[in-house]
Backbone as numpy.savetxt, mean C-alpha at the origin, in Angstrom:
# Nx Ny Nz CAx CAy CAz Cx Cy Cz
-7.14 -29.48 6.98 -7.37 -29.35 5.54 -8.51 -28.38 5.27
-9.62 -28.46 5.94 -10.71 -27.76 5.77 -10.03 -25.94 6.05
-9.57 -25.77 6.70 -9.16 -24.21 7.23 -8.45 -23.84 6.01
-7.72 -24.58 5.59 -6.77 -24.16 4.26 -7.74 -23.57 2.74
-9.27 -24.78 3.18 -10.08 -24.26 1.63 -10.59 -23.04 2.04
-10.88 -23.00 3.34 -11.78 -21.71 3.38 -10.92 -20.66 3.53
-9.43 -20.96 3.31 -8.89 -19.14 3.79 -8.63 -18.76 1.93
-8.09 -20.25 1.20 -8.05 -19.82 0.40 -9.60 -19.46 -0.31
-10.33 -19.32 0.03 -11.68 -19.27 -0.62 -12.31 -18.00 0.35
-11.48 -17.30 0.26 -12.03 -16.34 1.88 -12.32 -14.80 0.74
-11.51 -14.93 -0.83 -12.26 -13.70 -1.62 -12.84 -14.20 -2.54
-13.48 -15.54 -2.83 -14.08 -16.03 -3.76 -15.16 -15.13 -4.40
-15.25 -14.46 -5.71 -16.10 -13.80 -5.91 -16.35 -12.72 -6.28
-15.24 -12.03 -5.36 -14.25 -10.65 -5.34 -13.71 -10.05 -6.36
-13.52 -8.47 -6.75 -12.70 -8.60 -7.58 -11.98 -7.24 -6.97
-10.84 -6.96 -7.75 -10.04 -6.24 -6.30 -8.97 -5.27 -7.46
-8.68 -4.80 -7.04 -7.94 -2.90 -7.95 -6.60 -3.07 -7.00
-5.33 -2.79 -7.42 -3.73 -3.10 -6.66 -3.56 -1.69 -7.84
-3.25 -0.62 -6.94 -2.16 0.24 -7.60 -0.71 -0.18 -7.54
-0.05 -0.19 -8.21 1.21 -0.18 -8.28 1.71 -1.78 -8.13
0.60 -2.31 -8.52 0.83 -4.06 -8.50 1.75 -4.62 -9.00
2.58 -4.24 -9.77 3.49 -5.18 -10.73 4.75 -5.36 -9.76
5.11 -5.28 -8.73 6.42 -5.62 -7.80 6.00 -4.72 -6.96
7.26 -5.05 -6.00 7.16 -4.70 -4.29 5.94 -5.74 -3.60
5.78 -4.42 -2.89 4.15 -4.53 -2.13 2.90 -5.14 -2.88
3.04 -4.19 -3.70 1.47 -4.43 -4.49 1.63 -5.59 -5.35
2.76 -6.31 -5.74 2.57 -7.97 -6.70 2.73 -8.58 -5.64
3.09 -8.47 -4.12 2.89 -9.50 -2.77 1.66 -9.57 -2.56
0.45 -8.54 -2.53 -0.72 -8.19 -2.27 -1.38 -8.98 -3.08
-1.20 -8.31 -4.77 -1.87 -8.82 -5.84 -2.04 -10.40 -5.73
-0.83 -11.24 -5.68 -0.23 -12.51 -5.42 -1.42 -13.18 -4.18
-1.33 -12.46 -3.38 -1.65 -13.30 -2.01 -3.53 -12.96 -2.27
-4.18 -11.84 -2.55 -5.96 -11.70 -2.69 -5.87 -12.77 -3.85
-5.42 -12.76 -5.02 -5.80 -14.25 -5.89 -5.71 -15.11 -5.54
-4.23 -15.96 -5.06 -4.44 -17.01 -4.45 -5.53 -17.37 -3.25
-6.36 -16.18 -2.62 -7.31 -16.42 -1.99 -8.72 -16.14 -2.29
-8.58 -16.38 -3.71 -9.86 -16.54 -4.67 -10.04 -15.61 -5.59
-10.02 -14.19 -4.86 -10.06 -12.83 -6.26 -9.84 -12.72 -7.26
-10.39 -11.60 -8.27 -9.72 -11.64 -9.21 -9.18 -10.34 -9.03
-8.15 -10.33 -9.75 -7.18 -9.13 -9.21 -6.33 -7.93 -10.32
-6.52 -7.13 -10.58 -6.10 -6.40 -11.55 -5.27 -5.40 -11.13
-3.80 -5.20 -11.68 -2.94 -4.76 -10.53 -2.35 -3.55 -12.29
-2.57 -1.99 -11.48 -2.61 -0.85 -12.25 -0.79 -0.54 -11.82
-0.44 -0.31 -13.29 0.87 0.20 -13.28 1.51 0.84 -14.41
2.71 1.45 -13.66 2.61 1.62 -15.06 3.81 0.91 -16.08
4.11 -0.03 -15.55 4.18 -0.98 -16.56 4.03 -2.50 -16.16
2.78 -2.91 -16.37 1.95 -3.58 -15.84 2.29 -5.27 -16.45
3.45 -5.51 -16.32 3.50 -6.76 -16.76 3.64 -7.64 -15.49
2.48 -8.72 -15.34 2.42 -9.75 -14.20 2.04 -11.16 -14.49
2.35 -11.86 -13.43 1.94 -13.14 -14.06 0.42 -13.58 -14.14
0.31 -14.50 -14.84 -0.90 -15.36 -14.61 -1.24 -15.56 -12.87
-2.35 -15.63 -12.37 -3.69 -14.96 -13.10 -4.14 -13.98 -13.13
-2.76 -12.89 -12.88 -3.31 -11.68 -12.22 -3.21 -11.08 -13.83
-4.46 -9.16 -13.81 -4.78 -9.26 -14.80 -3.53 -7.88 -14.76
-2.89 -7.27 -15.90 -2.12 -5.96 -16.02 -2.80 -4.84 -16.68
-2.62 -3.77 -16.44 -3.26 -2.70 -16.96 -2.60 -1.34 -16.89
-2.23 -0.63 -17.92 -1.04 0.31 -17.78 -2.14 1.72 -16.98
-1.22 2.23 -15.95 -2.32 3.13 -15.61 -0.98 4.22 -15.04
-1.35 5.54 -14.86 -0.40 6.34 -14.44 -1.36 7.45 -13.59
-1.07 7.38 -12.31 -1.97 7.70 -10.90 -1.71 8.95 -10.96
-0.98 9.48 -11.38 -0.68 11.23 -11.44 -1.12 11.91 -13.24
-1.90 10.83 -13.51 -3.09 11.79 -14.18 -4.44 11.25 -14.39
-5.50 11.24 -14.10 -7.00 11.31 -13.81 -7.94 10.68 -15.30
-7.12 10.73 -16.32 -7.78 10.37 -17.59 -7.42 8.89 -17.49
-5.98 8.58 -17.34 -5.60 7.15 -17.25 -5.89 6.71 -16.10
-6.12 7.04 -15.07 -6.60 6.23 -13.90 -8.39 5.94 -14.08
-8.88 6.75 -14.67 -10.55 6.65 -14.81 -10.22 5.27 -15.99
-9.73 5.84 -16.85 -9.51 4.84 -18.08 -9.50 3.45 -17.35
-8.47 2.78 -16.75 -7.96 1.97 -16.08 -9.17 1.29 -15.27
-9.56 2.18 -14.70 -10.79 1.53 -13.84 -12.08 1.02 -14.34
-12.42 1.75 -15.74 -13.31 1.34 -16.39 -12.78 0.20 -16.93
-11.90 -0.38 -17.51 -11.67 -1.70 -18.16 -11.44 -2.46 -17.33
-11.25 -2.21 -15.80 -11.44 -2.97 -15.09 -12.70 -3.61 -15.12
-14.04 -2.88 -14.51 -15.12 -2.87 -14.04 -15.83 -3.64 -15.40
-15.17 -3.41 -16.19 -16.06 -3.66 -17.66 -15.77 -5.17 -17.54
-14.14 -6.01 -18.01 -13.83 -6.83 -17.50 -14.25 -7.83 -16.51
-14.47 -7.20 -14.84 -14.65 -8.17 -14.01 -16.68 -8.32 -13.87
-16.98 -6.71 -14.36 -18.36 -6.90 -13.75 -18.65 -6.25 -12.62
-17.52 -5.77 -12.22 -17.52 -4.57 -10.95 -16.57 -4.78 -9.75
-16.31 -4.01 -8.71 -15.01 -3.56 -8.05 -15.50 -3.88 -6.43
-15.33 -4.67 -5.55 -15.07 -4.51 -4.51 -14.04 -3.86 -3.72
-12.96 -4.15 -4.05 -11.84 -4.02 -3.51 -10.56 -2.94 -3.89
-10.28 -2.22 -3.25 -9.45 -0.91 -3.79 -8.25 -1.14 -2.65
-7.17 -1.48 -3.52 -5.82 -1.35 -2.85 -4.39 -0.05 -3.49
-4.51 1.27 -2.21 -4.06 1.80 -3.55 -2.25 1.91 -2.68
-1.75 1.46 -3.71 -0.36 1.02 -3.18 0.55 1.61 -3.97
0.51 2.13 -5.17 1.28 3.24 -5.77 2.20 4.31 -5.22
3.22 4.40 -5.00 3.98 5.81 -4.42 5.78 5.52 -4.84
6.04 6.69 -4.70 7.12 6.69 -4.89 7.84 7.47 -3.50
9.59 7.40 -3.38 10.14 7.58 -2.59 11.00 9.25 -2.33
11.31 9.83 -1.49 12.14 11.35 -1.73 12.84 10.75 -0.40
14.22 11.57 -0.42 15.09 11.41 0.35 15.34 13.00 0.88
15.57 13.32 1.80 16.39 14.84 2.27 16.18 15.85 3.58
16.13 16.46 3.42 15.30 17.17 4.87 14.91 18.41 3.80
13.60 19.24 4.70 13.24 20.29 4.52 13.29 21.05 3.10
15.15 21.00 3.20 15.63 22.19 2.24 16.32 21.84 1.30
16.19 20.17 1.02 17.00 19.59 0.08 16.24 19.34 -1.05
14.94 19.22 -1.26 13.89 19.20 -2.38 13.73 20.63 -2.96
13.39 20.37 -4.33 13.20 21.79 -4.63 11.73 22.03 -4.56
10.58 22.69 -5.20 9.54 22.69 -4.88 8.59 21.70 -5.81
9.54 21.53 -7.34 8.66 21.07 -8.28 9.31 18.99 -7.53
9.92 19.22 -6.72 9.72 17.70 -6.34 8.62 17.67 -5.04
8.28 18.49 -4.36 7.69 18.11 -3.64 6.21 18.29 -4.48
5.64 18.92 -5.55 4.58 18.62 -6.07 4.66 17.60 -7.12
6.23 16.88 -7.51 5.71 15.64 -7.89 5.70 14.29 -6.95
5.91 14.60 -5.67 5.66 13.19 -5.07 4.48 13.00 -4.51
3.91 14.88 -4.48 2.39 14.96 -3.76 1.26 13.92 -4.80
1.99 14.93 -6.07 1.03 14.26 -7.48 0.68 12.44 -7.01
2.20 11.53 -7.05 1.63 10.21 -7.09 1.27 10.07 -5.37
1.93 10.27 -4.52 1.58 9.39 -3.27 0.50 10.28 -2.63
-0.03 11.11 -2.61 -1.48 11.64 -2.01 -2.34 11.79 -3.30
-2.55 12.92 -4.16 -2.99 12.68 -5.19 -3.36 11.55 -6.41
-2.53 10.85 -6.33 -2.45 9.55 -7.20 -3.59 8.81 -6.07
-3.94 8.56 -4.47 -4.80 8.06 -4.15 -6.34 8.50 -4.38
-6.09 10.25 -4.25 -7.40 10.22 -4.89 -8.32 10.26 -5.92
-7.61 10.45 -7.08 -7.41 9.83 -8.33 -8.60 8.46 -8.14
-7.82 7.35 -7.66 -8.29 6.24 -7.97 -9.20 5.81 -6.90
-9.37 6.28 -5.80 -10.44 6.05 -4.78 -11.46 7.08 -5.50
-11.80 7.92 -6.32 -12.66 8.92 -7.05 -13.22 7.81 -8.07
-12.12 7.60 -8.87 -12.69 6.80 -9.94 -13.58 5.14 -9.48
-13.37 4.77 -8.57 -13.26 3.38 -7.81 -14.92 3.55 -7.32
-15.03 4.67 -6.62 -16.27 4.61 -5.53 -17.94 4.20 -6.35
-17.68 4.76 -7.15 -19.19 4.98 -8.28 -19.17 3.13 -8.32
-18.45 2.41 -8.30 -18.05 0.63 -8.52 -18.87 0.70 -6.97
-17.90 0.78 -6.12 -17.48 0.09 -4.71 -18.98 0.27 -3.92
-20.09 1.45 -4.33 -20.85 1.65 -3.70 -21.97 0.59 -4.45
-22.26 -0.70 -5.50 -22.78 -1.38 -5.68 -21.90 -2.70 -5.30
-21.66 -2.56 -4.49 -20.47 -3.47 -3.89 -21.32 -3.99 -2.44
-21.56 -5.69 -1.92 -21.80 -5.48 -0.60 -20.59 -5.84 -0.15
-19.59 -6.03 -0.14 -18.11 -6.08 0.23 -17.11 -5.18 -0.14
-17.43 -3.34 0.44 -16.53 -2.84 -0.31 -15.90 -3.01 0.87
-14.00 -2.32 0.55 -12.77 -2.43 1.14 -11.99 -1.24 0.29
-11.23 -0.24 1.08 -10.51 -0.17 0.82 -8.96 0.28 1.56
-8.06 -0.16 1.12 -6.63 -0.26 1.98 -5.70 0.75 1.20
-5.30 1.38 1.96 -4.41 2.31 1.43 -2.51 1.85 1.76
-1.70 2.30 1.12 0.01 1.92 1.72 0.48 3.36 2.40
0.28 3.17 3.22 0.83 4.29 4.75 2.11 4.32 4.81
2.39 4.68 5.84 3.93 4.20 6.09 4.08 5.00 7.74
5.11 4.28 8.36 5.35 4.22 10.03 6.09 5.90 9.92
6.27 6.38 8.71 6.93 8.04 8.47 5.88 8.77 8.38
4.67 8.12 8.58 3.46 9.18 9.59 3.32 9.35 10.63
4.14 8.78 11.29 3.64 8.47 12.85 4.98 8.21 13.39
6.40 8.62 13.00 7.10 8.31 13.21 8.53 9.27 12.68
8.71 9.91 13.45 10.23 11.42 12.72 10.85 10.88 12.45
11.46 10.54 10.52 12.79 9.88 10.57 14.07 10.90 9.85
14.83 10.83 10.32 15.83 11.62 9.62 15.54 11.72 7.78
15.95 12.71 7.31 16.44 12.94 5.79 14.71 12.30 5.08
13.65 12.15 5.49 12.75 12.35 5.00 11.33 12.95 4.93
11.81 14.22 5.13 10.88 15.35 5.37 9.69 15.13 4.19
10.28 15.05 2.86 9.27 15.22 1.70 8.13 13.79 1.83
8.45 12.88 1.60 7.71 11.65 2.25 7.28 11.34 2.79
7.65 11.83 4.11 7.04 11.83 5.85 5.62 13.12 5.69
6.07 13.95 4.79 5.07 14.60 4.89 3.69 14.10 3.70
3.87 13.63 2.95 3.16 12.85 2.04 2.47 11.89 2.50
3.34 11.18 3.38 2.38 9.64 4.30 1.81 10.33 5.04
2.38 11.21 6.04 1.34 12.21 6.76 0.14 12.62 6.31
0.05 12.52 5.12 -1.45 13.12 4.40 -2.43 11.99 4.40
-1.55 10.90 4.24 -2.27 10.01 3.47 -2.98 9.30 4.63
-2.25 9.36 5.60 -3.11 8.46 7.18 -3.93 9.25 7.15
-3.96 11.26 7.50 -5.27 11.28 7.60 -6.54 11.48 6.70
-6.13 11.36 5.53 -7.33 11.05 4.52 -7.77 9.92 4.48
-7.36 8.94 4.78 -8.04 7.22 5.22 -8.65 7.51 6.54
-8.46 8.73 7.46 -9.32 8.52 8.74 -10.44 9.41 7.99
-10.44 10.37 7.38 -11.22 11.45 6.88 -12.01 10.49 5.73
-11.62 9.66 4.98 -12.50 9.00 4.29 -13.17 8.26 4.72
-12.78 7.13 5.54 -13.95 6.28 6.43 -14.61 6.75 7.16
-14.69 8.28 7.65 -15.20 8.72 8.30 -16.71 9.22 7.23
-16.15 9.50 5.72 -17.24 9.75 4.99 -17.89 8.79 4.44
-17.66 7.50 4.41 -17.65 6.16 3.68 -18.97 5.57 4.45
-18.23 5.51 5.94 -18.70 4.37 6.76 -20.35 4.21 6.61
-21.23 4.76 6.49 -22.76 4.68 6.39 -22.79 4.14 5.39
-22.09 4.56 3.90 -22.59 3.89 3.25 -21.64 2.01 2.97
-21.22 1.75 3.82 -20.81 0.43 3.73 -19.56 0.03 3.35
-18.50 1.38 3.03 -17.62 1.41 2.66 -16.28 1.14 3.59
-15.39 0.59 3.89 -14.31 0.80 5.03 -12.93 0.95 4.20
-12.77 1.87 5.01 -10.89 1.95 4.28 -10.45 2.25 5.64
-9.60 1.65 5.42 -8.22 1.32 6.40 -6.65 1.86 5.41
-5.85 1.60 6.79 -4.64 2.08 5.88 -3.08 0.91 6.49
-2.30 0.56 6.10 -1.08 -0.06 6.70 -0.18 0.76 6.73
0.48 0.80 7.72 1.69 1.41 8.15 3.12 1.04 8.01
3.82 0.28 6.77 4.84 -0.66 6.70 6.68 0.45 7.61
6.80 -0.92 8.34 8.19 0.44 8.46 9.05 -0.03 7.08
10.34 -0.40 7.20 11.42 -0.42 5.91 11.06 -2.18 5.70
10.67 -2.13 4.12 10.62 -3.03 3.61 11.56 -3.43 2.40
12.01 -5.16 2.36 13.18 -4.95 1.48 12.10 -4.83 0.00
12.19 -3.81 -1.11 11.18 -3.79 -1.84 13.11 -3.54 -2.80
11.78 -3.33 -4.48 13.26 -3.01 -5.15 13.60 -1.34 -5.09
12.81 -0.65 -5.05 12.83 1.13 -4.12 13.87 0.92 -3.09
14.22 0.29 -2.15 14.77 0.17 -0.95 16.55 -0.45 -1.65
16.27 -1.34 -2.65 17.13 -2.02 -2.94 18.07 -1.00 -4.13
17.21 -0.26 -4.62 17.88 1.42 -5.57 18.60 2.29 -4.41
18.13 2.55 -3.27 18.43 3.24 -2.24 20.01 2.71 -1.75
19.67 1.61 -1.39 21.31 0.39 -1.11 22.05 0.88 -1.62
21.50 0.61 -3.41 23.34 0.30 -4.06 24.05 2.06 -4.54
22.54 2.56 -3.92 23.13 3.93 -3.99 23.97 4.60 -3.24
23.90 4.20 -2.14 24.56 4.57 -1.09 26.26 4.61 -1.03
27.04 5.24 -0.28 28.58 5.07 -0.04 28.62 3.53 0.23
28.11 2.97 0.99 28.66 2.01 1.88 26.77 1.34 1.76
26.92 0.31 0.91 25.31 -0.46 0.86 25.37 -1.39 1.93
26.36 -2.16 2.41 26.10 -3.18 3.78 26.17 -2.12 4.82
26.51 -0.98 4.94 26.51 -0.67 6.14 25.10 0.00 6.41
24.86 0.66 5.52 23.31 1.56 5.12 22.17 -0.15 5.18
22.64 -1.10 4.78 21.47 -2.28 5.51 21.52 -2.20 6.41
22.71 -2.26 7.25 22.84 -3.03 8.55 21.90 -2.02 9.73
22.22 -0.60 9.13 21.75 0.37 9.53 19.89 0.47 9.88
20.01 0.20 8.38 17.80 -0.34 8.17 17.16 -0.93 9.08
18.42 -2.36 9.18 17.90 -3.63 9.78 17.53 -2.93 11.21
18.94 -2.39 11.98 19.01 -1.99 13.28 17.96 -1.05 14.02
17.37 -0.22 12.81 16.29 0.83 13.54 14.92 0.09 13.68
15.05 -1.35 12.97 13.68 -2.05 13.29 13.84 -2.87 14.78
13.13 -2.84 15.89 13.09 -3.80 16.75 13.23 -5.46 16.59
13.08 -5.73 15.58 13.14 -7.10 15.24 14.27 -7.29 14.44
15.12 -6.35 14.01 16.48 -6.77 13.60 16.37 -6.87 12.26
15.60 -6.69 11.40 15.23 -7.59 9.97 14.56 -6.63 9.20
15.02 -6.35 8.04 13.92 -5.51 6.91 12.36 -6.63 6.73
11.42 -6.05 6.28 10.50 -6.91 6.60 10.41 -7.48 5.01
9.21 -8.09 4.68 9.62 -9.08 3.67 7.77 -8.40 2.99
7.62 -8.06 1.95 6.55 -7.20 1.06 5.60 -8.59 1.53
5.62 -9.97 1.70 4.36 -10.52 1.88 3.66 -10.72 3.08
4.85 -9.95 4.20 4.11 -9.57 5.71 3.11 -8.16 5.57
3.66 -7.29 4.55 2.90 -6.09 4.50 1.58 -6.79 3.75
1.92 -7.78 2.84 0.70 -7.81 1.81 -0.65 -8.64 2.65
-0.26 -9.48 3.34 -0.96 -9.75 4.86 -2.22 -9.41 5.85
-1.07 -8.34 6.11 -2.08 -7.15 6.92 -2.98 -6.55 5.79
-2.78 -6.46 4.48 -3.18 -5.22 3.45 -4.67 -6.53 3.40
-4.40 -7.78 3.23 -5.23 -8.91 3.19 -5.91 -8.93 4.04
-5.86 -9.09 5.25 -6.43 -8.76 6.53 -7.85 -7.82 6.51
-7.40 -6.92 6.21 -8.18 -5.11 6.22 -8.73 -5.14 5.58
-8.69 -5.80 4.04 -9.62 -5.78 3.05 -10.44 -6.98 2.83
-10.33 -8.05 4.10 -10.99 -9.44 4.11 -12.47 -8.75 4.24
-13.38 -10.06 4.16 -14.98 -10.09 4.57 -15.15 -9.96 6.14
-13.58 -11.02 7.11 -13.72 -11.35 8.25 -13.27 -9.89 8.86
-13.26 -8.73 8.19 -12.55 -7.25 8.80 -13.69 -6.73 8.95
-15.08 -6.92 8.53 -16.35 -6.06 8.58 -16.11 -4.91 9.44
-15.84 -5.30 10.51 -15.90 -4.32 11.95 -14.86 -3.51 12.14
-13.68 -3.15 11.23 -12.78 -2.31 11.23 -12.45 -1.44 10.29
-12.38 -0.03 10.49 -12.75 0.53 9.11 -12.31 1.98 9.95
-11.34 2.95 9.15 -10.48 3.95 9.85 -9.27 3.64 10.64
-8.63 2.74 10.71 -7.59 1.55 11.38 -6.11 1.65 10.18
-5.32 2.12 11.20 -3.94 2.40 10.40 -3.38 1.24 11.20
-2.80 -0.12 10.52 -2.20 -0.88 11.01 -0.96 -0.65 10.58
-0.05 -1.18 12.22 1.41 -0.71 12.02 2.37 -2.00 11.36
3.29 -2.40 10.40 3.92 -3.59 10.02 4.77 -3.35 10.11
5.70 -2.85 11.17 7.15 -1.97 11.14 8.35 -2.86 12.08
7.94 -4.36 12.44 8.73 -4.84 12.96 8.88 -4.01 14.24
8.12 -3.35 14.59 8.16 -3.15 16.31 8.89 -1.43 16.84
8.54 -1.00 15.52 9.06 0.12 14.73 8.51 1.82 15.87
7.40 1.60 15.43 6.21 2.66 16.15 5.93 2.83 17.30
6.07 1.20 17.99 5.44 1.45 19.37 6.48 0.58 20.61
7.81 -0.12 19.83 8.57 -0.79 21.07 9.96 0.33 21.26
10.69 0.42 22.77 11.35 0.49 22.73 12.37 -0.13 23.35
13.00 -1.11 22.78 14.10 -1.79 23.33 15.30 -1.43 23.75
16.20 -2.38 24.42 17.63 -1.85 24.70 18.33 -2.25 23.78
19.43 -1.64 23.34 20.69 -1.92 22.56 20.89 -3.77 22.90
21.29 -4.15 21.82 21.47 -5.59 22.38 22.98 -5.46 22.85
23.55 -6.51 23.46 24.57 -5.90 24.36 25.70 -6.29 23.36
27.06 -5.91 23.45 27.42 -6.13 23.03 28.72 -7.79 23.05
29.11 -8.31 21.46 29.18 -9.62 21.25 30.48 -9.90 22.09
């Protein structure tokens, strides 16, 4: 009984920033730092969530509404420990299938849109003795996947600006980390499905490139994202954790056949 008060009591105090909080990842995240005491304000842009989490319309690919956003945060809680920036969107294709004005709008939200709000965030986080911050990576940094050149190259940015930021952070008390999710069933993933020719076969497909057989479930990513941005993480800070179901680093055999 006792282990249960203190994990839930493990951000008592806290108050914590979720880009893109309102579903997927970031309302698993949002969901799981409150229930473990925080208070939690999850930026979107259309920010409707439940009790007790707080909503706030914010749009990461422009700099007036993300400053905006952060100030009614800070005003609100009293100030910012915690920066989760989980906002991004998805591109599908290789190389030569984007035109150019898509690859500067996915740069806009999923690299740009982070620094946006880690800019606006820091002036908080540095009167903070618990700052944190966690970025949403993805295993398409560290990992060649077919038909997503534009994305792969976007997460590519984004791992190494979480090593390049903690690298500028760390003295002053700051840690950012980043997660690496492989395919998660999110509702992005679930647009992707019913888009497809053939949506059970394009799952079955998902499932199969993970080592563990299984799309993963947004509150294993939100977890690790919990983890990284705990008090008990002090000592880790520049750390891209992988959540890819065994994605990055196993390689198994075909299971045999039935």
């Amino acid at each position: 009984m006792s282990e249960t008060v203190i994990e839930n009591a493990e951000f008592s105090g806290l108050s914590a920033v979720v880009t893109g909080g309102a579903s997927g990842i970031g309302l698993a995240t949002a969901t799981l730092l409150a229930g473990r005491g925080a208070r939690v304000a999850c930026l979107d842009l259309n920010p409707e969530v439940p009790a007790p989490l707080t909503g706030v319309r914010a749009d990461v690919a422009d700099d007036a509404s993300v400053r905006a956003a952060i100030a009614r945060v800070v005003a609100e809680f009293g100030g910012l420990d915690i920066l989760v920036n989980n906002a991004g969107i998805g591109a599908q294709g290789t190389i030569e299938d984007n035109p150019d004005d898509e690859w500067r709008r996915v740069h806009e939200v999923n690299v740009l849109g982070i620094v946006r709000t880690t800019r606006a965030a820091l002036p908080h986080l540095r009167r903070s003795s618990h700052a944190a911050i966690v970025n949403t990576c993805s295993v398409a940094a560290t990992a060649g996947l077919p038909d997503r050149a534009l994305y792969s190259a976007t997460k590519g940015a984004v791992l190494a600006l979480t090593r390049a930021c903690a690298a500028d952070l760390v003295r002053e008390g700051i840690r950012v980390n980043c997660v690496n999710p492989g395919t998660v069933d999110t509702p992005w993933i679930g647009r992707l499905l019913d888009a497809a020719p053939d949506p059970a076969a394009e799952r079955a497909a998902l499932r199969a490139r993970q080592p563990t057989g299984r799309l993963l479930a947004p509150e294993e990513v939100a977890a690790a994202i919990a983890h990284l941005a705990g008090p008990f993480s002090g000592g880790t800070t520049g750390t891209a954790l992988a959540v890819d179901g065994g994605m990055s680093g196993l390689r198994v055999r075909p299971a045999p056949p039935a």
